[in-house]
ROKETI-176469 format. One line per field, with one value per residue: residue in one letter; x, y, z of N, C-alpha, C in turn; residue number from 0. Coordinates in nm, 2 decimals, always signed. Layout:
N
baza [A:...] $
n_x [X:...] $
n_y [Y:...] $
n_z [Z:...] $
ca_x [X:...] $
ca_y [Y:...] $
ca_z [Z:...] $
c_x [X:...] $
c_y [Y:...] $
c_z [Z:...] $
sepa [NUM:...] $
END
This chain:
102
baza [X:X:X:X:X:X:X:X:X:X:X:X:X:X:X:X:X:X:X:X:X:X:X:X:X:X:X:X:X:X:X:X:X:X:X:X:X:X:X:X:X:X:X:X:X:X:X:X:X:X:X:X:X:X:X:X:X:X:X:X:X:X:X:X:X:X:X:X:X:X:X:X:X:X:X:X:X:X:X:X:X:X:X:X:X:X:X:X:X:X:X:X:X:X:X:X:X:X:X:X:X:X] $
n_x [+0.08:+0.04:+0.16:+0.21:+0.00:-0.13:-0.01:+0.04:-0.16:-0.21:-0.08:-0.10:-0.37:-0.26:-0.04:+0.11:+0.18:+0.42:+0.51:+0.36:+0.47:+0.74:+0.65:+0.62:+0.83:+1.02:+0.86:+0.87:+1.18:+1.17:+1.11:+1.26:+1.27:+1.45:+1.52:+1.32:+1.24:+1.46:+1.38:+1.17:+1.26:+1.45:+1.27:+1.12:+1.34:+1.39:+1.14:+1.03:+1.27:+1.30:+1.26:+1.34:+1.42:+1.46:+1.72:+1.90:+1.80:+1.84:+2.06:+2.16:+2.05:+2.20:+2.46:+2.45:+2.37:+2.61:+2.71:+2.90:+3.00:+2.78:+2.62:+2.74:+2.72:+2.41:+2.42:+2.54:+2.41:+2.17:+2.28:+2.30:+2.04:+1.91:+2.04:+1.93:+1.73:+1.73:+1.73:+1.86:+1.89:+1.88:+2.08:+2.30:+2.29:+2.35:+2.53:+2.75:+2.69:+2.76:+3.04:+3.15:+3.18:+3.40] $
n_y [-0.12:+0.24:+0.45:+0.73:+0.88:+0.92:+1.06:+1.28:+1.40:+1.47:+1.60:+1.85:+1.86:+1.95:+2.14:+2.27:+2.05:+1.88:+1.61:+1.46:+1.56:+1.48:+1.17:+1.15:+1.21:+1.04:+0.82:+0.84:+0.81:+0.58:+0.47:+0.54:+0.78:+0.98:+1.26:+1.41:+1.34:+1.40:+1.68:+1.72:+1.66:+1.89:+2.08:+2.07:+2.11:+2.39:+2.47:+2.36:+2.39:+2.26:+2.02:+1.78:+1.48:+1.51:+1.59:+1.37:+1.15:+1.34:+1.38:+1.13:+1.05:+1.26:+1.13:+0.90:+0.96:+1.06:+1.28:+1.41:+1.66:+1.84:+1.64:+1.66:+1.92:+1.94:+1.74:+1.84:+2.07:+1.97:+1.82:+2.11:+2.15:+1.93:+1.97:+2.19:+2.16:+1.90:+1.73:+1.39:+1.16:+1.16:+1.34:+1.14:+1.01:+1.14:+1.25:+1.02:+0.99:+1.15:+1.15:+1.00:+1.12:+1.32] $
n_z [+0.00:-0.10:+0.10:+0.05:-0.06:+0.17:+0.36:+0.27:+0.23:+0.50:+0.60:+0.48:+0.61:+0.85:+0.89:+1.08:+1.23:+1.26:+1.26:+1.11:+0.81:+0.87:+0.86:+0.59:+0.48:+0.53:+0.44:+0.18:+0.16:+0.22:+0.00:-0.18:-0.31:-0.27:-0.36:-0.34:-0.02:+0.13:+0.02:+0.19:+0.47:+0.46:+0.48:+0.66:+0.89:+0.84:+0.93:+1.14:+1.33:+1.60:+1.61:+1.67:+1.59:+1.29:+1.24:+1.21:+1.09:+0.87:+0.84:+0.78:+0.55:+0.40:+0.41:+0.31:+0.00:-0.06:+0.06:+0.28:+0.40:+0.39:+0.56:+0.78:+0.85:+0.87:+1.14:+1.29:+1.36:+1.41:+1.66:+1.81:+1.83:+2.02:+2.25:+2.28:+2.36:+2.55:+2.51:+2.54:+2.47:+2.17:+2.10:+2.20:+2.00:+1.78:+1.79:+1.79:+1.51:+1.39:+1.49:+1.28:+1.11:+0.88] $
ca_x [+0.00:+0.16:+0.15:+0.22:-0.11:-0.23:+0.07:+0.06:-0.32:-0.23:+0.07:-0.24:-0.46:-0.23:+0.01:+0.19:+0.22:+0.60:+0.50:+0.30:+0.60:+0.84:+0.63:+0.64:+0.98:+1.04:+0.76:+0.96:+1.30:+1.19:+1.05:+1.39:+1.24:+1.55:+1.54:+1.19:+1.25:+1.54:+1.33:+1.07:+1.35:+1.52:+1.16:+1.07:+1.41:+1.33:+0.97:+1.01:+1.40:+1.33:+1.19:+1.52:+1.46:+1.48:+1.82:+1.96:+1.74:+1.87:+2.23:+2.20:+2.02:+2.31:+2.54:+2.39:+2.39:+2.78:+2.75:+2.96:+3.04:+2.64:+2.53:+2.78:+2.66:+2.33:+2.38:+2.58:+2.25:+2.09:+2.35:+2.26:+1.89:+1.91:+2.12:+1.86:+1.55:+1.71:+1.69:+2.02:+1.89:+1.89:+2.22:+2.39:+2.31:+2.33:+2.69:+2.78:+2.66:+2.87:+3.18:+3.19:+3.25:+3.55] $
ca_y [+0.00:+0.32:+0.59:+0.85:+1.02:+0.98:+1.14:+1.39:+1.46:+1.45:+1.70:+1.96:+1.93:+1.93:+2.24:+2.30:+1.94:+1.80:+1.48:+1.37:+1.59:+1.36:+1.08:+1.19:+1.23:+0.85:+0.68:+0.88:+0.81:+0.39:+0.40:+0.53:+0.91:+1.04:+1.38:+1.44:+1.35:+1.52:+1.85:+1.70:+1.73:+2.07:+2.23:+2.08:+2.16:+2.49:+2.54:+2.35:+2.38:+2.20:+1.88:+1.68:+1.39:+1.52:+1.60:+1.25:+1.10:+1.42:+1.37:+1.00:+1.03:+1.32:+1.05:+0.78:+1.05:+1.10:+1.45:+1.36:+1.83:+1.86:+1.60:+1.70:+2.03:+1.90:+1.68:+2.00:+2.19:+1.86:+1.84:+2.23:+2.15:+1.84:+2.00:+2.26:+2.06:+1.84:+1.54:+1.35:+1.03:+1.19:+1.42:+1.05:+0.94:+1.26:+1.25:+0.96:+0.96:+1.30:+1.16:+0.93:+1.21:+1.39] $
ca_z [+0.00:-0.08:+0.24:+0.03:-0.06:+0.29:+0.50:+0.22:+0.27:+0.68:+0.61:+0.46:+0.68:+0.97:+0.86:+1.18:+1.32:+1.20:+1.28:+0.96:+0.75:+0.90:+0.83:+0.46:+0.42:+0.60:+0.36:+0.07:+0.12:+0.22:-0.14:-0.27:-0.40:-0.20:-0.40:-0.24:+0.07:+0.14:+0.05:+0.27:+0.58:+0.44:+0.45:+0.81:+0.95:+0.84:+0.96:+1.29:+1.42:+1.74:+1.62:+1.67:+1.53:+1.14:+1.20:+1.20:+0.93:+0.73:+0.82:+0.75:+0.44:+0.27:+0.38:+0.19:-0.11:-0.04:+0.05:+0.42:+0.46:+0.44:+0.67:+0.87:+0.84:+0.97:+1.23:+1.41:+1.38:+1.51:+1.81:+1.91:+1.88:+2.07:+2.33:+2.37:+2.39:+2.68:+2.48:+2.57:+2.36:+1.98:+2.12:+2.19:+1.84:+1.67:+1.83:+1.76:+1.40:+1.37:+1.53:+1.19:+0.98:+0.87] $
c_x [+0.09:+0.13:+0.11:+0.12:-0.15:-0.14:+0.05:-0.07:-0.31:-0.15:-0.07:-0.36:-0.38:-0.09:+0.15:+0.21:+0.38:+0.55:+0.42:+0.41:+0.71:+0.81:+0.63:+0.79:+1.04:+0.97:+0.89:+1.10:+1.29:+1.16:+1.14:+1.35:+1.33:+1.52:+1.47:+1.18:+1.32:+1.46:+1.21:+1.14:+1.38:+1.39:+1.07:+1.15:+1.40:+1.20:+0.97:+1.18:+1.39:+1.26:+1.29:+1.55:+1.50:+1.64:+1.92:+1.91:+1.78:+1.99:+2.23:+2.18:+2.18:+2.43:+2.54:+2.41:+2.52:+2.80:+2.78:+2.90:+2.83:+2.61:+2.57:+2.77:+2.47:+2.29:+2.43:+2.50:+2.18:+2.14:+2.34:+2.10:+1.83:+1.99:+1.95:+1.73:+1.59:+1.72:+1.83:+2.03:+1.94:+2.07:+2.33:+2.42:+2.34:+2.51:+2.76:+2.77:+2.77:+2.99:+3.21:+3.23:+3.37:+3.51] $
c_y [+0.13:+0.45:+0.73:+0.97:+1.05:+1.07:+1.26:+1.49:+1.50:+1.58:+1.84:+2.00:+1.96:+2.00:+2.24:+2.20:+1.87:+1.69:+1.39:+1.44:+1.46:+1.18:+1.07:+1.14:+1.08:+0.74:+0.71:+0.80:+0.59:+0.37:+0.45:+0.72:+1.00:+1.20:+1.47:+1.47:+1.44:+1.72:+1.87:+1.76:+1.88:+2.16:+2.20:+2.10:+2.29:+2.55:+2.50:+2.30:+2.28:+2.07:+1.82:+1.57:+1.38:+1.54:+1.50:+1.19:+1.18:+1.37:+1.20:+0.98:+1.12:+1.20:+0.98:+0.82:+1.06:+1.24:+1.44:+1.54:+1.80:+1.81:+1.62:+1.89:+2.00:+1.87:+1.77:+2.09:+2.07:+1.88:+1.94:+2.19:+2.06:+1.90:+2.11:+2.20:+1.99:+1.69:+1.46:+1.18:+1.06:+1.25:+1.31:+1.01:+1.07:+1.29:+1.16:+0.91:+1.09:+1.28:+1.01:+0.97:+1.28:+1.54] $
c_z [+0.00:+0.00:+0.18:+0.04:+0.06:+0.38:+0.39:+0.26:+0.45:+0.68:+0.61:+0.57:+0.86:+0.96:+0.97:+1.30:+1.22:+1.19:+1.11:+0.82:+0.77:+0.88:+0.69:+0.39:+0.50:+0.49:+0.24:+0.06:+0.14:+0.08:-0.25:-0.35:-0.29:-0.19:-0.33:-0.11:+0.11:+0.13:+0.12:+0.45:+0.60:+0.58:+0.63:+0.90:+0.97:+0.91:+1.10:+1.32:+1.54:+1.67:+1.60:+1.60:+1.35:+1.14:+1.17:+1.11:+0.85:+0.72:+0.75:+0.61:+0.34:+0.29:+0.26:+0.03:-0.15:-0.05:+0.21:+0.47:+0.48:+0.52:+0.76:+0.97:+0.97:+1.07:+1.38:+1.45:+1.48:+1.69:+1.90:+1.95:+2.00:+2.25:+2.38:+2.41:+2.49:+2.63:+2.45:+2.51:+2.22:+2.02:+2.12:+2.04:+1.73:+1.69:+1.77:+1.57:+1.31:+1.36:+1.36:+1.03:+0.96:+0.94] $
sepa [0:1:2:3:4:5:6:7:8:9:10:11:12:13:14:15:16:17:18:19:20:21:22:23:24:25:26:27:28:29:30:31:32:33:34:35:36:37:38:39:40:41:42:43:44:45:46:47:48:49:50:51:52:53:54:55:56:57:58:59:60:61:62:63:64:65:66:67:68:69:70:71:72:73:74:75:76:77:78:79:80:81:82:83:84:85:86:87:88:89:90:91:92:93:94:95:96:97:98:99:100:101] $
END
């Protein structure tokens, strides 16, 4: 079954919740439309900064891409956001996924 249309339809009617965004850009990038995805993350990094977990699915994805400077670019935004939110779970992995970059 393919998610897409419905997180897409959930994303519209539900503007300023991340959570069905990020389920978007999750269904996307399992079904390989990377390009998408990825401007599915950008555009919710953008709109909601504090939602921590996009920064590790972003960094992991420009990995995957072979773009290392970007994701590492990201997951240093992740590491501040994570640091300010308190959330000392994503900051381990967001660290740890960091400390494997150049």
């Amino acid at each position: 079954m393919d998610r897409v249309p419905l997180l897409r339809s959930m994303v519209q009617s539900r503007p300023d919740d991340p959570f069905p965004r990020y389920g978007l850009a999750m269904e996307l990038r399992k079904q390989g439309q990377v390009e998408e995805a990825e401007q599915v993350f950008r555009a919710l990094v953008a709109d909601h900064p504090g939602y921590v977990p996009t920064y590790l699915m972003l960094g992991n994805l420009l990995v995957e891409l072979g773009r290392p400077e970007a994701a590492a670019e990201v997951l240093d935004r992740g590491i501040e956001a994570a640091e300010r939110a308190g959330d000392d779970h994503a900051l381990g992995e967001l660290k740890a996924a960091r400390a494997e970059l150049p």
